[in-house]
C-alpha beads as a LAMMPS data file, in Angstrom:
LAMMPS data file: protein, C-alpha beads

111 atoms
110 bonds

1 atom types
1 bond types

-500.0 500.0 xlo xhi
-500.0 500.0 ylo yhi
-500.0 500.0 zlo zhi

Masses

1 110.0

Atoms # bond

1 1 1 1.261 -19.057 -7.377
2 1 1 1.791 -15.751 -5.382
3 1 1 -0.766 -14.931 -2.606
4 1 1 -0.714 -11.274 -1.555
5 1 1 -2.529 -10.632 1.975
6 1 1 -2.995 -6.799 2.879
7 1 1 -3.541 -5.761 6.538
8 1 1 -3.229 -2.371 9.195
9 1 1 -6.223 -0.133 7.359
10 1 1 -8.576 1.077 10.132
11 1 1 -10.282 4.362 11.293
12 1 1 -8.081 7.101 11.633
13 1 1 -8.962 10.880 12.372
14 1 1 -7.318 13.526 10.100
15 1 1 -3.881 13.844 10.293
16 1 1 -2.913 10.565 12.284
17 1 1 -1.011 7.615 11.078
18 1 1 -1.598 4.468 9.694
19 1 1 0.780 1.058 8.538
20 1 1 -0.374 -1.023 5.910
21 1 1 1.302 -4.192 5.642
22 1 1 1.354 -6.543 2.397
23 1 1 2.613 -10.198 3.903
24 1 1 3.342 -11.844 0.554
25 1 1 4.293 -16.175 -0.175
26 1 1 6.166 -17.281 -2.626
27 1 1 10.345 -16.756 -2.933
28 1 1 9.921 -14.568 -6.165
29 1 1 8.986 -11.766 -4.314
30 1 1 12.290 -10.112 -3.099
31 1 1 13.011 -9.555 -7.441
32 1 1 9.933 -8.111 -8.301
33 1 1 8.516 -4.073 -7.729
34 1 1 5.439 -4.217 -5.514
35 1 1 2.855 -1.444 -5.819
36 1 1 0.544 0.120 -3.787
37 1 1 -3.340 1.039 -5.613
38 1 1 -6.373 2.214 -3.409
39 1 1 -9.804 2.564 -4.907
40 1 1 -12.505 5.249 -3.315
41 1 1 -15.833 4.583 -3.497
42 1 1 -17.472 5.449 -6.816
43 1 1 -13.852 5.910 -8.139
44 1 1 -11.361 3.851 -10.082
45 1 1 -9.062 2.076 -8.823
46 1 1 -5.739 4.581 -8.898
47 1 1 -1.984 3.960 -8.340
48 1 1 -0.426 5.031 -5.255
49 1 1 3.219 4.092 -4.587
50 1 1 5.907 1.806 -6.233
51 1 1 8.878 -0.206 -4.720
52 1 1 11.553 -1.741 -7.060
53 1 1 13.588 -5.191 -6.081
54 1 1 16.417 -2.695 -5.136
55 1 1 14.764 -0.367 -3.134
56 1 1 14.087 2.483 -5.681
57 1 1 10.631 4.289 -4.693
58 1 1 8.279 6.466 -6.382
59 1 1 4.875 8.058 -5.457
60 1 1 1.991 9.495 -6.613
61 1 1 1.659 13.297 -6.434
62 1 1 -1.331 13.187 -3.974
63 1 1 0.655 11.135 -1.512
64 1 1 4.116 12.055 -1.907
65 1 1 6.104 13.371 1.055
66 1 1 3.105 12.030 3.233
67 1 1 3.323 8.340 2.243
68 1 1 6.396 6.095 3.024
69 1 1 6.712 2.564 0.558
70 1 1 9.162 0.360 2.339
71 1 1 9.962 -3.377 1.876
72 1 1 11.908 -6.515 3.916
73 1 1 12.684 -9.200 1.709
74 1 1 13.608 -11.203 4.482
75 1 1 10.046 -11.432 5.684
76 1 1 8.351 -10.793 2.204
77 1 1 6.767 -7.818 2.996
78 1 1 6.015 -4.248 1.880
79 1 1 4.721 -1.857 3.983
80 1 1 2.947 1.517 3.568
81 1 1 3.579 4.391 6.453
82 1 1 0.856 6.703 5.728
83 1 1 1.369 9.573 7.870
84 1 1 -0.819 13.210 7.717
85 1 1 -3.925 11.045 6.816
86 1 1 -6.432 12.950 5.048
87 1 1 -10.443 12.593 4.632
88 1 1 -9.283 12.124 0.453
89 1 1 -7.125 9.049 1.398
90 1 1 -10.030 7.033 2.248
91 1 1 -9.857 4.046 0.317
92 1 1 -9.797 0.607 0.037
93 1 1 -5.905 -0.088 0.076
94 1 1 -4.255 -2.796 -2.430
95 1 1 -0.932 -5.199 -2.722
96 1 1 0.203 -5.753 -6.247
97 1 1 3.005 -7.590 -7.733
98 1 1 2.673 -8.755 -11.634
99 1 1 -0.641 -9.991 -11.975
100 1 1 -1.408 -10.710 -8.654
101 1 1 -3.321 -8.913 -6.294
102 1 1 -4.645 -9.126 -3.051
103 1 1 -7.814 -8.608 -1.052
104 1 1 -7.417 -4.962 0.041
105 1 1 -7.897 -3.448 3.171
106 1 1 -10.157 -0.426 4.167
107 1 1 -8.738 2.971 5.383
108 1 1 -10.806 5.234 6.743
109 1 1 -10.316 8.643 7.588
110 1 1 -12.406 11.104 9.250
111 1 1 -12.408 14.534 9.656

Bonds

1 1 1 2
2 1 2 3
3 1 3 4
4 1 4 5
5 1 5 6
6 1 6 7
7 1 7 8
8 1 8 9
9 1 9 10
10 1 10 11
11 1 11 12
12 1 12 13
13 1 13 14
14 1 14 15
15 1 15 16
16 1 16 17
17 1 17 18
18 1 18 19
19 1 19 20
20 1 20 21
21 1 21 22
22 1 22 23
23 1 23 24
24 1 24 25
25 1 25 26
26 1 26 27
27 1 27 28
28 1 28 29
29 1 29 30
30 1 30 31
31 1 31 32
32 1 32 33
33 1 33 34
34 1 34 35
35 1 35 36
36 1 36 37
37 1 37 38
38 1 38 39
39 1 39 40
40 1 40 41
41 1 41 42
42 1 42 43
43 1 43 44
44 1 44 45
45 1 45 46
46 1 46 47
47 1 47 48
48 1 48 49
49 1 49 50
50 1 50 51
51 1 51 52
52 1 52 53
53 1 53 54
54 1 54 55
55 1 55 56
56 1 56 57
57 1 57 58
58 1 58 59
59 1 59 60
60 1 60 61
61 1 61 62
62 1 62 63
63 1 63 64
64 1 64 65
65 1 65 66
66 1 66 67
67 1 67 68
68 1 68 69
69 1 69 70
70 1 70 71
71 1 71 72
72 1 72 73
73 1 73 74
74 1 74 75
75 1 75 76
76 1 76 77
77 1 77 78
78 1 78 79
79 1 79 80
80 1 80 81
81 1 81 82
82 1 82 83
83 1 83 84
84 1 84 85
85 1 85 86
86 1 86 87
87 1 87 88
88 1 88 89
89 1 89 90
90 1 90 91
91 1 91 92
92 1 92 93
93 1 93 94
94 1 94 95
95 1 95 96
96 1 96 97
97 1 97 98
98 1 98 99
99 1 99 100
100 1 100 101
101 1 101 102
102 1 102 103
103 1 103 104
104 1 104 105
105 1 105 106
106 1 106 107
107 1 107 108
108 1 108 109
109 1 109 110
110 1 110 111
C-alpha cells in the first residue's frame, strides 16, 4: 500500500511563490512517475505536471515555465515550486502515483 500525503498550499497574493510537497511511504516510489492534478471549484479535476523515475519532466501549458516538478528519492518526495502565482491557479493541489492518490492541499491565490 502507497500513502501519498500533500502539504505547503496556503494563501498567496498574485505573483508570489508557493512549495507543495508530496511526502510519499512505500520503497516503490523512486521507479514510478509522480504527477501533479489540481481541481478548481466547479471544475474537473485537470493534470498539471509530470515527473518520470529518471527525472524527465513535463507540464501543462497553463503552468509551464511558471511551475517547477522536482523529486528526491532519497526522502520520497516530489515537490512543486509554483512561482508567478496567479488568481487561475487556485486549486485544490493533488499527489498521484498509479492509482494512488492523496488528500490534496488548498492553494489560494488572491489578487
Amino acid at each position: 500500500q502507497v500513502r501519498l500525503v500533500e502539504s505547503g498550499g496556503g494563501l498567496v497574493q498574485a505573483g508570489g511563490s508557493l512549495r507543495l510537497t508530496c511526502a510519499a511511504s512505500g520503497s516503490i516510489f523512486s521507479y514510478d512517475r509522480v504527477h501533479w492534478y489540481r481541481q478548481a471549484p466547479g471544475m474537473q479535476r485537470e493534470w498539471v505536471a509530470t515527473i518520470t523515475s529518471g527525472g524527465s519532466t513535463n507540464y501543462a501549458d497553463s503552468v509551464n515555465g511558471r511551475f517547477i516538478i522536482s523529486r528526491e528519492n532519497a526522502k520520497n518526495a516530489v515537490y512543486l515550486q509554483m512561482n508567478s502565482l496567479k488568481p487561475e491557479d487556485t486549486a485544490v493541489y493533488y499527489c498521484n502515483m498509479r492509482t494512488f492518490w492523496g488528500q490534496g492541499t488548498l492553494v489560494t491565490v488572491s489578487s
